[in-house]
FIKOLZA-1660 file (N, C-alpha, C; in steps of 0.1 Angstrom, whole numbers, plus 5000, padded with zeros to 4 digits):
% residues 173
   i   px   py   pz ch aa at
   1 5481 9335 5182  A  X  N
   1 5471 9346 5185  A  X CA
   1 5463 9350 5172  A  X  C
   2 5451 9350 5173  A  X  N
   2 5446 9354 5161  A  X CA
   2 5444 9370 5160  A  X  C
   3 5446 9375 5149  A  X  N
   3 5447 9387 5141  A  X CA
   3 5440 9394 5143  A  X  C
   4 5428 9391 5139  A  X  N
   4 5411 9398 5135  A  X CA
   4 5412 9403 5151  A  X  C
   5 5416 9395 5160  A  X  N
   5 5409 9397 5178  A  X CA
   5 5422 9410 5180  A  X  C
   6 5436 9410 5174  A  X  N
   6 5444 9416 5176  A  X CA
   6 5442 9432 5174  A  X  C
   7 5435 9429 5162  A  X  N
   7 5434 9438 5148  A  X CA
   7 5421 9450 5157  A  X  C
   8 5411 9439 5163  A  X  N
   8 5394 9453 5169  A  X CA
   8 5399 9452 5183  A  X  C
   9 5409 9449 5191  A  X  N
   9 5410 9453 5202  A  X CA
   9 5421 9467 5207  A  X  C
  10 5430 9460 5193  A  X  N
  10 5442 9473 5198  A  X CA
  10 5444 9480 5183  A  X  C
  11 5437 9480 5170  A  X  N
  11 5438 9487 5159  A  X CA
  11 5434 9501 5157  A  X  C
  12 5427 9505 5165  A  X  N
  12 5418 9518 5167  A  X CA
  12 5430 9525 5175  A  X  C
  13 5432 9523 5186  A  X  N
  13 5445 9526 5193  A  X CA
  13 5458 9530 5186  A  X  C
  14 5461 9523 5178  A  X  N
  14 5475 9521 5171  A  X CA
  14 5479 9530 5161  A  X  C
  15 5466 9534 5153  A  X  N
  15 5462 9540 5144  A  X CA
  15 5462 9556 5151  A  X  C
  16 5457 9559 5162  A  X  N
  16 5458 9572 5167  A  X CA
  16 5474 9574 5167  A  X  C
  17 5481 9561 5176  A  X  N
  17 5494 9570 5181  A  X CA
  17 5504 9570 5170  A  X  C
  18 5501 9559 5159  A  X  N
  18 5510 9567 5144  A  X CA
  18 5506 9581 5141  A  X  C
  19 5492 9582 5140  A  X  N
  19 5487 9596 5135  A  X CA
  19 5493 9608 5143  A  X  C
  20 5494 9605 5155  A  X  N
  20 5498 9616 5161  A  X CA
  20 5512 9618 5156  A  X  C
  21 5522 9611 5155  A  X  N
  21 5531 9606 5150  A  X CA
  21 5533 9617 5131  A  X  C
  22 5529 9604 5127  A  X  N
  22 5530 9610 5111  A  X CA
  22 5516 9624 5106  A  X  C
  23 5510 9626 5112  A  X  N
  23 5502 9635 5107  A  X CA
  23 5491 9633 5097  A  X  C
  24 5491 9625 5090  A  X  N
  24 5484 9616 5081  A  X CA
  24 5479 9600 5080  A  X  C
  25 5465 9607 5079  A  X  N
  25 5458 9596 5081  A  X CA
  25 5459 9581 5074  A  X  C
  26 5467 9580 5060  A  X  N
  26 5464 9568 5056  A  X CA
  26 5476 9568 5057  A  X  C
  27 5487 9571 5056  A  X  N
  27 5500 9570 5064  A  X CA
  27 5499 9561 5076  A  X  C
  28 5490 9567 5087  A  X  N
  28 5491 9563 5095  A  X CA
  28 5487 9545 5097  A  X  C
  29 5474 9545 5085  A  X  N
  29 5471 9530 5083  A  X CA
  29 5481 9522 5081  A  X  C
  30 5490 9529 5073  A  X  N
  30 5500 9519 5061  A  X CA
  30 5509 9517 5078  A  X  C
  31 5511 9521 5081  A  X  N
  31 5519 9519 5092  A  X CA
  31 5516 9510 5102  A  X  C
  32 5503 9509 5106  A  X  N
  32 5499 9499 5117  A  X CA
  32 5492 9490 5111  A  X  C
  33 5490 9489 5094  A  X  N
  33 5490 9478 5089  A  X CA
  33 5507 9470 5090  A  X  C
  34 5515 9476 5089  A  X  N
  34 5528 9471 5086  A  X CA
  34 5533 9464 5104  A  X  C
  35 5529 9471 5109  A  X  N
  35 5527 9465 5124  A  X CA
  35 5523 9453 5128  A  X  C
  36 5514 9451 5119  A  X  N
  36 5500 9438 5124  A  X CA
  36 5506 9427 5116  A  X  C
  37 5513 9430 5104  A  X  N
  37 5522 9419 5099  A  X CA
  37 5531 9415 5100  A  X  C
  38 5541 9424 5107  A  X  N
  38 5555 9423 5110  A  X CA
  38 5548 9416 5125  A  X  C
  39 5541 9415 5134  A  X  N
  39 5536 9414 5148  A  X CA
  39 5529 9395 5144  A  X  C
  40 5526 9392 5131  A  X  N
  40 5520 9381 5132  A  X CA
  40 5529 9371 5126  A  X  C
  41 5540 9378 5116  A  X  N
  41 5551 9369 5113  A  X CA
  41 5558 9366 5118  A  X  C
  42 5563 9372 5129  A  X  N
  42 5574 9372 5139  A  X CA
  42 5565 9370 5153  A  X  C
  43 5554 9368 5159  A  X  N
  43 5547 9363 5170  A  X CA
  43 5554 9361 5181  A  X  C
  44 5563 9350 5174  A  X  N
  44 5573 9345 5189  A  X CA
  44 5584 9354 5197  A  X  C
  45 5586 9362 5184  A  X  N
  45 5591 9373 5196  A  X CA
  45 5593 9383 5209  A  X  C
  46 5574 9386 5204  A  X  N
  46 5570 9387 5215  A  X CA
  46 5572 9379 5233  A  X  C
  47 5573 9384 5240  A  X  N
  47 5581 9373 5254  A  X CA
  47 5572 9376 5261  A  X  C
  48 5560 9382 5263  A  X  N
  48 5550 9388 5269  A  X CA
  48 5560 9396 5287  A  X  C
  49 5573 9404 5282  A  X  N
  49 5579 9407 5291  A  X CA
  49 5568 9424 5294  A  X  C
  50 5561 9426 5288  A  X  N
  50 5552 9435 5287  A  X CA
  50 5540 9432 5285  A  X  C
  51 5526 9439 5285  A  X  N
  51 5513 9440 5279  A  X CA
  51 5515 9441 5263  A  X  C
  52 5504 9429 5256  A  X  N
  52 5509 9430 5242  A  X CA
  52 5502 9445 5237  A  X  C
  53 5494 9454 5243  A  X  N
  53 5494 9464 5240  A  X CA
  53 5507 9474 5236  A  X  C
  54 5514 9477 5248  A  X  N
  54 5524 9483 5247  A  X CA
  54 5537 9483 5239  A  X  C
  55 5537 9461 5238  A  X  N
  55 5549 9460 5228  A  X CA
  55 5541 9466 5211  A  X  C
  56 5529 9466 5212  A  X  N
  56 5524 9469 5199  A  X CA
  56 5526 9484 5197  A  X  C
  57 5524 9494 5207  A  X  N
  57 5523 9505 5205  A  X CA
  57 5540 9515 5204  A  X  C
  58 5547 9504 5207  A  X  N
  58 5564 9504 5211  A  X CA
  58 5565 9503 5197  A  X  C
  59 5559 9488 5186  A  X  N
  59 5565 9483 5172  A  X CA
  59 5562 9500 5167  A  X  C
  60 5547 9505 5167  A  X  N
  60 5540 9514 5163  A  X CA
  60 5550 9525 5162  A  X  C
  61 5551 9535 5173  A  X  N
  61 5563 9546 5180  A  X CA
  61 5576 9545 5168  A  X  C
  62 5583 9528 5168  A  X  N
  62 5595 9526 5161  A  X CA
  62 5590 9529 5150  A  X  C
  63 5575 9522 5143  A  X  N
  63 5577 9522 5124  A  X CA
  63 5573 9543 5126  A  X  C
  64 5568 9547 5133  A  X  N
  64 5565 9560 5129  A  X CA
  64 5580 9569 5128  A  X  C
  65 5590 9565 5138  A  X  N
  65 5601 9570 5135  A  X CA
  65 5613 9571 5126  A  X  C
  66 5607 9553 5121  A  X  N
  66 5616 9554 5108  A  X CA
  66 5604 9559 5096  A  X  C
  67 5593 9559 5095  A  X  N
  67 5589 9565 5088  A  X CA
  67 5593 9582 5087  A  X  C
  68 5594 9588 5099  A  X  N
  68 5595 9608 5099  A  X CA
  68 5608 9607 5094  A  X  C
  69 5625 9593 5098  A  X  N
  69 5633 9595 5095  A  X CA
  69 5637 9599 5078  A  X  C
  70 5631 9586 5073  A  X  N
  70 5630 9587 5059  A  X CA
  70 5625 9596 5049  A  X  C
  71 5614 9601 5056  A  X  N
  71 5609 9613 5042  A  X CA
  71 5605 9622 5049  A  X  C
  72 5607 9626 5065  A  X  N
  72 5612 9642 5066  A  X CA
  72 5596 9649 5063  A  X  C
  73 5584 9643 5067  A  X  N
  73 5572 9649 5064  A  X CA
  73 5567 9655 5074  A  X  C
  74 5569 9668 5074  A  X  N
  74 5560 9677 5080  A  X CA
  74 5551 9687 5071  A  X  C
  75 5545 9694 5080  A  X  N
  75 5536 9707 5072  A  X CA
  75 5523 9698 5067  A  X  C
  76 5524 9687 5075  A  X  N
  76 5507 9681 5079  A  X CA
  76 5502 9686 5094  A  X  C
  77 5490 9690 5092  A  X  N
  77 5483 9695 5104  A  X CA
  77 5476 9685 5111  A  X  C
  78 5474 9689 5125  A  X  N
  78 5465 9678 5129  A  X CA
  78 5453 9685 5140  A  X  C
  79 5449 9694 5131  A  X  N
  79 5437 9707 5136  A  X CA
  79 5427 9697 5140  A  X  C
  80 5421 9685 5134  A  X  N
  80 5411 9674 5140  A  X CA
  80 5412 9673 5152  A  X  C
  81 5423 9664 5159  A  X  N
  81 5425 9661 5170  A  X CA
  81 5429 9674 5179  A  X  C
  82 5429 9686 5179  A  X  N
  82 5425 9699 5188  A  X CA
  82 5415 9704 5183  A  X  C
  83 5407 9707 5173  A  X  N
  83 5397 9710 5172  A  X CA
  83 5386 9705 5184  A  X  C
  84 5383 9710 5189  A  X  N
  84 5374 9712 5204  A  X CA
  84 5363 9721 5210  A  X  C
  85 5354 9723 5195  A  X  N
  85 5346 9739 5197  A  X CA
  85 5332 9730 5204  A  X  C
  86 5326 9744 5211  A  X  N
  86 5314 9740 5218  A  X CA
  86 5306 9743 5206  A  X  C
  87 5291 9736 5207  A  X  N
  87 5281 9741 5194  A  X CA
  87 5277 9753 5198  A  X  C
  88 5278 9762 5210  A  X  N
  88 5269 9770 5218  A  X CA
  88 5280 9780 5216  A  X  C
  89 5292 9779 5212  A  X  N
  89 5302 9790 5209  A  X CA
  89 5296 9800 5197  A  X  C
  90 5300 9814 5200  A  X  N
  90 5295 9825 5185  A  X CA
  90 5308 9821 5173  A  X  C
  91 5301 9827 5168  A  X  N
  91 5310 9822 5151  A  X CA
  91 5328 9836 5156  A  X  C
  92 5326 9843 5167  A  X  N
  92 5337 9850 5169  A  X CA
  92 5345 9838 5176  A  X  C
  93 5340 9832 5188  A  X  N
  93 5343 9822 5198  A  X CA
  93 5354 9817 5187  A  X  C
  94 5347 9804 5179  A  X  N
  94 5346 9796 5176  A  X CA
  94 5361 9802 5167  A  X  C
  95 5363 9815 5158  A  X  N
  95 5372 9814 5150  A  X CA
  95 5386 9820 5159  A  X  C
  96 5381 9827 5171  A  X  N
  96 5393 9827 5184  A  X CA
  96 5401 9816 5188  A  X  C
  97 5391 9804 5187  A  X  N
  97 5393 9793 5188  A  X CA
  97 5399 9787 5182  A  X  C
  98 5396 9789 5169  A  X  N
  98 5405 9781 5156  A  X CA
  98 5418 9788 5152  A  X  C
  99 5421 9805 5153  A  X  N
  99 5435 9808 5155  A  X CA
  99 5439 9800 5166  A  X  C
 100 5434 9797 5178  A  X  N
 100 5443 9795 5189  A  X CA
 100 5448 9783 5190  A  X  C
 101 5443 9775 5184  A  X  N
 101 5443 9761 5180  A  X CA
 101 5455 9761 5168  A  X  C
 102 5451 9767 5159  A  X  N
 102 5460 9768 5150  A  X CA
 102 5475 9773 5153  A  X  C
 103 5476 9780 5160  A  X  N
 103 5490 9787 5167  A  X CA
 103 5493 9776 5177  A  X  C
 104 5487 9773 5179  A  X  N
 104 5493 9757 5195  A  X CA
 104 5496 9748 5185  A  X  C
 105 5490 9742 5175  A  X  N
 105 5496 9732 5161  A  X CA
 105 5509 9735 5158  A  X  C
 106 5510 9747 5154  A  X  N
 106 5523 9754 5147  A  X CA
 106 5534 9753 5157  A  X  C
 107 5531 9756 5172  A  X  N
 107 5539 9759 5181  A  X CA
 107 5545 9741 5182  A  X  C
 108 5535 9732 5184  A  X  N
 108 5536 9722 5184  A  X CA
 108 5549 9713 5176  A  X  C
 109 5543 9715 5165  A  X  N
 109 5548 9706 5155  A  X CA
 109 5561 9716 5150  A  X  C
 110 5567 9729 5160  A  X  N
 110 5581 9730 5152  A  X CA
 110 5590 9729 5163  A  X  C
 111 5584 9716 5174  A  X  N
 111 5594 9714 5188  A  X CA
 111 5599 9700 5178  A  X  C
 112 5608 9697 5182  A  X  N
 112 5613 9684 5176  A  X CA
 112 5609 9671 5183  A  X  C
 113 5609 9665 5176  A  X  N
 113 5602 9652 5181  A  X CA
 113 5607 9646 5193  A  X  C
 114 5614 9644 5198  A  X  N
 114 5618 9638 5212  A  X CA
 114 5604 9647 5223  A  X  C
 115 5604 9660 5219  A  X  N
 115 5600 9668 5232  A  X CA
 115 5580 9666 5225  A  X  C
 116 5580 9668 5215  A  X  N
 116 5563 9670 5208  A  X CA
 116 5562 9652 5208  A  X  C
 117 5567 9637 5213  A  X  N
 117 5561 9629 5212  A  X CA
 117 5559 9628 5226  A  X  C
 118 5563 9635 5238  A  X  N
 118 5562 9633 5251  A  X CA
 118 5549 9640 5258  A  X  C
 119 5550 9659 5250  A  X  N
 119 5538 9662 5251  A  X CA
 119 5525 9652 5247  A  X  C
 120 5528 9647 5233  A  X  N
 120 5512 9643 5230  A  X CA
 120 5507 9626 5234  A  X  C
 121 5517 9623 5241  A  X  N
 121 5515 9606 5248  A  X CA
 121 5511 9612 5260  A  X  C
 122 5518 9622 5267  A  X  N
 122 5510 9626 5280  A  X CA
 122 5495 9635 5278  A  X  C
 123 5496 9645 5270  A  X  N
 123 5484 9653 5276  A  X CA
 123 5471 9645 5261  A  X  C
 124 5476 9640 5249  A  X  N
 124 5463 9636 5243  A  X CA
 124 5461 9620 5249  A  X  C
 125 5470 9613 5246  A  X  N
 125 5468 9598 5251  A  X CA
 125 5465 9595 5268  A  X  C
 126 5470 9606 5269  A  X  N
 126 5470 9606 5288  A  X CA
 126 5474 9592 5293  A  X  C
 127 5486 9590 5289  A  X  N
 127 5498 9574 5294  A  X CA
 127 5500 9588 5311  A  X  C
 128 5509 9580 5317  A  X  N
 128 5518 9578 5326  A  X CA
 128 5532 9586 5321  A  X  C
 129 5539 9587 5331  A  X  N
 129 5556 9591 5329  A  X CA
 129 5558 9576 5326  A  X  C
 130 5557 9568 5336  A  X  N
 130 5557 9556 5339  A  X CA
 130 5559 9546 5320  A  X  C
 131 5545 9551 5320  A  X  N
 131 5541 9540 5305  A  X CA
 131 5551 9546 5295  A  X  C
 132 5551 9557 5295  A  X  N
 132 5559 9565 5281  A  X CA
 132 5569 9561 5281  A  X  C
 133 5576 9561 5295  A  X  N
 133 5592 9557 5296  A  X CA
 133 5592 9538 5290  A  X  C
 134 5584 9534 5293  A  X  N
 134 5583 9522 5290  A  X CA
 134 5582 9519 5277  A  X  C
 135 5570 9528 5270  A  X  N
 135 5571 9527 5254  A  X CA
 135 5584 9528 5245  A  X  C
 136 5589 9542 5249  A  X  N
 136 5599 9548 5242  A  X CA
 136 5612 9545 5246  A  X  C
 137 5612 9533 5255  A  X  N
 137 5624 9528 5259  A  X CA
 137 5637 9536 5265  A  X  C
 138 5634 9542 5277  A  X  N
 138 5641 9552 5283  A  X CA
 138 5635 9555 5296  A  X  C
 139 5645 9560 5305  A  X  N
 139 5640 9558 5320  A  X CA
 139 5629 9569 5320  A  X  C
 140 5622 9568 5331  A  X  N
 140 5610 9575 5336  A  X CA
 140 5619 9588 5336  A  X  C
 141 5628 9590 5345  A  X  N
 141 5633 9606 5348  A  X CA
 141 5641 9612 5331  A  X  C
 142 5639 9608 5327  A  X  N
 142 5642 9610 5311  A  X CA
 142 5628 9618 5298  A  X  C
 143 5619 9607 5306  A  X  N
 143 5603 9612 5303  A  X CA
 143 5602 9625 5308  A  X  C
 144 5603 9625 5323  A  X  N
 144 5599 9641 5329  A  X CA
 144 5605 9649 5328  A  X  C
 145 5618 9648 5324  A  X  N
 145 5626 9660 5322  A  X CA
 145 5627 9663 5307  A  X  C
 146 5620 9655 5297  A  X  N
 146 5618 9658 5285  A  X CA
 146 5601 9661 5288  A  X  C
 147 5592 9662 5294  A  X  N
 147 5581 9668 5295  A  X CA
 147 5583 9679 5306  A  X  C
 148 5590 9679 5311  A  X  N
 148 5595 9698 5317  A  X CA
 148 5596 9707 5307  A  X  C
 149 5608 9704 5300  A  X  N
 149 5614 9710 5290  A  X CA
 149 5604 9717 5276  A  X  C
 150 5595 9701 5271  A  X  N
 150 5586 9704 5264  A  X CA
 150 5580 9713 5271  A  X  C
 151 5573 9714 5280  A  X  N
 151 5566 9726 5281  A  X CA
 151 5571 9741 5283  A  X  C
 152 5582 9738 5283  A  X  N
 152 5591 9756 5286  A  X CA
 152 5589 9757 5272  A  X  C
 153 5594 9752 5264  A  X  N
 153 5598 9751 5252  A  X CA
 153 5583 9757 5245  A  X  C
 154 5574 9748 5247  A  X  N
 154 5556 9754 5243  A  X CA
 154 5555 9764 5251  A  X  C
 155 5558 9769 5258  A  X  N
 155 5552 9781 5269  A  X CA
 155 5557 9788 5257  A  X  C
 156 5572 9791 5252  A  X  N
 156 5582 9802 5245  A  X CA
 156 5572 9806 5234  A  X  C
 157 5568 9794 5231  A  X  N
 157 5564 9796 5214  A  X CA
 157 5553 9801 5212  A  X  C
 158 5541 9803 5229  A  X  N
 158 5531 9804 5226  A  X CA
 158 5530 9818 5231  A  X  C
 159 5540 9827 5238  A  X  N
 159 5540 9839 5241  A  X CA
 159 5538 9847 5228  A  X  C
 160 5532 9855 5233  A  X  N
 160 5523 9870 5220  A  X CA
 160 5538 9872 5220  A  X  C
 161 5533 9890 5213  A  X  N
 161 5547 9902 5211  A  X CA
 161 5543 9907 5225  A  X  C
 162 5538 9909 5237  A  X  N
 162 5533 9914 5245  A  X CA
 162 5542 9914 5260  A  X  C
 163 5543 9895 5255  A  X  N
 163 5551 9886 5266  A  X CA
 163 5541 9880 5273  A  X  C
 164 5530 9883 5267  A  X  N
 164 5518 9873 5275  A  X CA
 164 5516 9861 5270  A  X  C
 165 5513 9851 5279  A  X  N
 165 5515 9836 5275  A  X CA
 165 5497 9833 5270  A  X  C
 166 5493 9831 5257  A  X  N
 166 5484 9823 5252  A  X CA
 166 5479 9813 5263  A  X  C
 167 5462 9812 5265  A  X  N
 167 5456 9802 5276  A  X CA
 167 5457 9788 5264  A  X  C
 168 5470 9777 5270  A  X  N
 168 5472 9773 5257  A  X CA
 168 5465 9756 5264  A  X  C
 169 5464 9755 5278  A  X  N
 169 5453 9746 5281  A  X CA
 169 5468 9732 5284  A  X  C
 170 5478 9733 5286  A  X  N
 170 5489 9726 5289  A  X CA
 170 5496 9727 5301  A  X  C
 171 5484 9729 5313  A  X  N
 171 5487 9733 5329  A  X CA
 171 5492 9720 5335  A  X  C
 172 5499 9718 5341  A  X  N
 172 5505 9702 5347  A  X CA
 172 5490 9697 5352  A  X  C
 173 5489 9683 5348  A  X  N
 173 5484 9679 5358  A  X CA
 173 5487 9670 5370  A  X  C
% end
């Protein structure tokens, strides 16, 4: 298989779902560079018992986990990928917006990873129960009931002092 074809069809891709993953962007390179090498030395591995997408984004998922294993890096934001303002919003909108965003980040990133990589493969990647369970190597009813959970879990975090639940935009679909 050549590389370069490997590299502009599924590299852009690969590169998000580390990011979402590690929180950092060149992190995130070092990682799906380390993917594309470990993926071209070892080729035959692959069995095509899958889409070479998915076993790629599977190798991806794994190096990100031994990556958060080993150095434990959080207290990276990832305000880009929710940042979402209209141009047409007032400068009040817009910073309503950016607390609200910023408090769904925070709420986000202090669920533990099992539950905040299920959220963000469903609602930003928009996979499947189906695909995720397939990525992350675990049955489908394992997916949904760790994306049930994730969201009780986000609902808790996103309640004011009031008891009112923040419009935090994580309605089932």
């Amino acid at each position: 298989m050549d590389i370069e074809k490997v590299l502009e069809e599924y590299g852009d891709y690969l590169l998000r779902v580390a990011y979402l993953y590690v929180k950092d962007e060149n992190t995130a390179e070092d990682i799906v560079q380390d993917v594309l090498l470990k993926f071209y030395q070892n080729e035959t591995q692959f069995k095509g018992q899958s889409s070479l997408k998915t076993y790629l984004v599977r190798m991806t998922v794994n190096r990100s986990h031994d990556y958060l294993r080993s150095w434990k890096s959080k207290g990276f934001i990832l305000m880009e990928k929710l940042r979402i303002t209209s141009p047409r919003q007032t400068p009040e909108e817009q910073m309503i917006h950016t607390e609200e965003n910023r408090v769904l980040v925070n709420a986000l990133f202090s669920m533990t990873l099992i539950y905040r990589e299920v959220l963000v493969l469903y609602y930003y990647e928009e996979l499947s129960t189906v695909e995720i369970a397939e990525m992350l190597g675990c049955p489908e009813a394992t997916v949904r009931t760790r994306l049930q959970r994730a969201r009780r879990q986000l609902k808790k975090r996103l309640q004011n002092r009031d008891g009112e639940v923040m419009d935090d935009g994580w309605n089932e679909r």
